[in-house]
N, C-alpha and C positions, 0 to 999 in steps of 0.2 A: 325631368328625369324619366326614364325610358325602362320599365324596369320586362326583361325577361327571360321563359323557362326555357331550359334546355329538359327532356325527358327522357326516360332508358325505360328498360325491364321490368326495373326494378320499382318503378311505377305503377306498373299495371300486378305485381307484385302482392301489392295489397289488398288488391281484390282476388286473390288466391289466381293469376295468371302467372304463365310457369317464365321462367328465366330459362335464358340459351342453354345451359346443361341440363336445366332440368328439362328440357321437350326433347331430351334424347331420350327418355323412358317411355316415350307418348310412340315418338317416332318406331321402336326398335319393334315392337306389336304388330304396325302396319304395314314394316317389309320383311315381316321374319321368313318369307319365301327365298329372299334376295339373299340368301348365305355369305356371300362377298361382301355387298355391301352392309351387310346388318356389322358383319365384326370387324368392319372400316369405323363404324358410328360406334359400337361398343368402347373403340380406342380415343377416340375423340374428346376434344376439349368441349367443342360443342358442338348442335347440328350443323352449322355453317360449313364446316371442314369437310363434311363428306360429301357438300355438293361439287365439289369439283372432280373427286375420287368417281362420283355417280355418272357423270361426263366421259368417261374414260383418257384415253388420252393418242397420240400418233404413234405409239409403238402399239399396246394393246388392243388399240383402234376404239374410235368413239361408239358412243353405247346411248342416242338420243334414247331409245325406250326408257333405259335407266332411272337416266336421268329427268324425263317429263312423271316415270311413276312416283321419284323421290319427291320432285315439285307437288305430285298431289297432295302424296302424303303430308306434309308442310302443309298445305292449304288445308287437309281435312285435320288436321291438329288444332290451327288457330281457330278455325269453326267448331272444333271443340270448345275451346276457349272461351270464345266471343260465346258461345251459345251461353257459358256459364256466367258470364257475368249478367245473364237476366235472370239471376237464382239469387243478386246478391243484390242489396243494396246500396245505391252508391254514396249515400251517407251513412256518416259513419253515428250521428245522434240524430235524435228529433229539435235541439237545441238552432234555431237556423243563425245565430249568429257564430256559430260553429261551423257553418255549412262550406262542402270543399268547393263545391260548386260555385259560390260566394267569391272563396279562395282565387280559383282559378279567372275569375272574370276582375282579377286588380292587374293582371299581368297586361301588357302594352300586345305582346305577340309573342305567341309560344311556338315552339319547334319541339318536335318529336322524333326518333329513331324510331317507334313503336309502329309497329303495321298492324297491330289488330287494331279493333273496332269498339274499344272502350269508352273511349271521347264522343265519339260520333251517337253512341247507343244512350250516353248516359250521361253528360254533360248538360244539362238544363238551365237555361239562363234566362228563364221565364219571369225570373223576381231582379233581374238586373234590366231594365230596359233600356240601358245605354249601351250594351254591349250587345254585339253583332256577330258572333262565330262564322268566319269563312274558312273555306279554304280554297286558296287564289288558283286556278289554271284548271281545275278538276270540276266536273259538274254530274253530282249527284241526279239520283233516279226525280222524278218528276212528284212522286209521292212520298217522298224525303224530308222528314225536320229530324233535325239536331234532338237527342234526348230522351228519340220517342219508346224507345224499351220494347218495341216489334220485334218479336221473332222473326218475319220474313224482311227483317231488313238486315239478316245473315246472307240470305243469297241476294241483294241488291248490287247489285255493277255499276262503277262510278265512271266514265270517260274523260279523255281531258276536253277541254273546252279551249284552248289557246289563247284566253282571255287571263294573264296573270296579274289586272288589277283588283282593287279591292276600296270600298268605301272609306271615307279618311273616320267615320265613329266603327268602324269595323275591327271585330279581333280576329286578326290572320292566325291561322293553322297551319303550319307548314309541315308536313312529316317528309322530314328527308330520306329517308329511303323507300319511299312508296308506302302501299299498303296491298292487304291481302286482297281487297275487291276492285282493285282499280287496272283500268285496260288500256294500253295505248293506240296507235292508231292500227296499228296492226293485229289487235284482236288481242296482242300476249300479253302477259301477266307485267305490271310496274311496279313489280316489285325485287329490292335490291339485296341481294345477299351474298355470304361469300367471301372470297378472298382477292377478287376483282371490283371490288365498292366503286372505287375510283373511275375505272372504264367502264362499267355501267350505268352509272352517274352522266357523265359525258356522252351518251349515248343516248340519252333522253334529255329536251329540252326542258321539259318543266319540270323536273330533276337537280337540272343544273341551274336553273333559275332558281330554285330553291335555296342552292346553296351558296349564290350567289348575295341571297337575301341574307341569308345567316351571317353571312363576310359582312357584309353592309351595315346591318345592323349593330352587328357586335363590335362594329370598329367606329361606330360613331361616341361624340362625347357624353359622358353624361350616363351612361346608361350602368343597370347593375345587373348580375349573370343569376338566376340559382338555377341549381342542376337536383334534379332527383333521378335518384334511380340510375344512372348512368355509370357505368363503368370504368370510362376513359379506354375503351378496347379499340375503338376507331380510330387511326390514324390519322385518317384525311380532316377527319371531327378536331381533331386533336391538335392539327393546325393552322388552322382558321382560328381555335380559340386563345394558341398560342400569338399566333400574326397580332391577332384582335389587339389581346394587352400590351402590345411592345407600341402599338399606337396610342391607346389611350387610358394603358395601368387600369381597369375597369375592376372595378369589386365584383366577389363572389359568394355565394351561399351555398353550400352540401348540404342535401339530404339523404343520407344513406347510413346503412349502420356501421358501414365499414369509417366513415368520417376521412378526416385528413390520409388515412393509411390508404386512401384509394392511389394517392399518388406514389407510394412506394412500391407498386405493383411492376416487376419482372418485364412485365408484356409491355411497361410503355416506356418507347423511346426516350433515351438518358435526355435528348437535347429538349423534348417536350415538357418531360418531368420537370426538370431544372428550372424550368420554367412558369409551371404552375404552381411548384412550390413557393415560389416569389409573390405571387396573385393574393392579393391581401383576400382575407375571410371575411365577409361581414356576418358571420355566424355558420355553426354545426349544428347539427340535428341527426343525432344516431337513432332516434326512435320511430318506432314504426310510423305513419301515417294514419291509421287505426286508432294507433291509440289519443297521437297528438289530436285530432279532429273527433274524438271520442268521450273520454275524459282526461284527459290531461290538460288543463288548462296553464300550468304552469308554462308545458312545453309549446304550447298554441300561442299563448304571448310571447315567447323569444321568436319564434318563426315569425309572427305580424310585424319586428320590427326591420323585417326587410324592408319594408315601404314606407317608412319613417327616417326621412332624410335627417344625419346629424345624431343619430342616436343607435 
């Protein structure tokens, strides 16, 4: 059995990084010059919305300055961000049979939406020696481990490498939508945002290899889903995971505080919904992260029996 994460926001969350609306407080600070665009974001659901407003458009004619200042700002936010999770620790006790880190090295291959630099900074699998953290097609700086809690590996630049295999005792890292340090071949940013996910995506090969992987995987038999932190706001996300179950009905695990009500949410497509609703649970978990990896042991043992085939 094949068991893996899906990851959102709401993940990095726990370690006090902000969610899509809340980096609209972060943002509205570093363009309060941009009068236009500041009360475009003010109105907004979240930042993503106003990168295409930031773009301009063929009547009032494009506005690259704009829009490369709004990109920065994004970028000097999540380096806010990433700065602060070396303020924090990434466990949550000294208990190690508690440890997330422990946690996170049972997963077969995890996938992430998240573009900051959490995983990369603070993921330690030092006490796992079977497990291998990659991430397939990308190739980190030359003085790069996994974990290492460097501040100067905030301004490290990752490239792709066009090599998308990966050893078979290896744990793949995919983040499908890029990240904040990563450059393609053209020097620009690979990272995807916006309300064009889809053709961005497509646009970059190790991108769409990514989410190719995630189709692949998620549609083979045998395998079981949990999701933290994610939303269900992506569409494209949205049906791949639906496609996935209509092949092979695959179980699921929620960790969020919102629980089962993630799917009665507005924003996702009736035909997707209707659909997840169906997706058997292999359990809920409304409580923080923090706490279950904390003290909470009660809650720590219903989460471990994700990986307890039959119970």
């Amino acid at each position: 059995m094949k068991h893996i994460l899906l990851l959102g926001a709401g993940f990095s969350r726990n370690w006090d990084g902000w969610l899509s609306n809340e980096l609209i407080g972060d943002l509205l600070t570093r363009i309060s010059d941009d009068k236009e665009l500041a009360s475009f974001l003010q109105k907004a659901k979240n930042f993503e919305e106003a990168l295409l407003f930031s773009k301009g458009n063929a009547v009032c004619g494009w506005t690259p300055d704009r829009y490369q200042k709004y990109m920065d700002a994004i970028k000097a936010s999540f380096n806010a961000m990433n700065s602060s999770y070396l303020q924090r620790n990434f466990e949550f006790c000294n208990n190690i049979n508690r440890s997330i880190n422990r946690f996170l090295g049972k997963f077969d291959v995890i996938f992430t939406l998240n573009q900051d630099l959490l995983l990369e900074m603070n993921y330690n699998v030092s006490e796992l020696p079977n497990i291998s953290p990659t991430f397939p097609g990308i190739r980190p700086p030359p003085n790069w481990r996994i974990g290492s809690r460097e501040q100067s590996q905030l301004d490290d630049v990752w490239i792709l490498s066009n090599d998308f295999s990966y050893p078979v005792h290896s744990q793949p890292i995919f983040k499908l939508h890029g990240s904040v340090n990563w450059l393609n071949d053209d020097d620009k940013e690979l990272l995807v945002m916006g309300n064009n996910k889809i053709e961005d995506i497509e646009q970059s090969p190790l991108l769409t290899h990514y989410t190719k992987e995630f189709r692949m995987i998620l549609s083979q038999e045998d395998v079981r889903l949990m999701v933290i932190g994610y939303s269900f706001q992506d569409s494209h996300i949205n049906q791949i995971i639906t496609d996935a179950w209509k092949k092979n009905k695959f179980s699921m695990y929620l960790v969020d505080p919102l629980g089962e009500k993630l799917f009665k949410n507005p924003a996702i497509a009736n035909n997707h919904r209707e659909i997840m609703e169906c997706i058997q649970l292999l359990g809920i978990s409304t409580r923080l992260l923090s706490d279950t990896f904390g003290k909470d042991q009660l809650e720590y043992e219903k989460l471990l029996r994700f990986f307890k085939k039959g119970i």
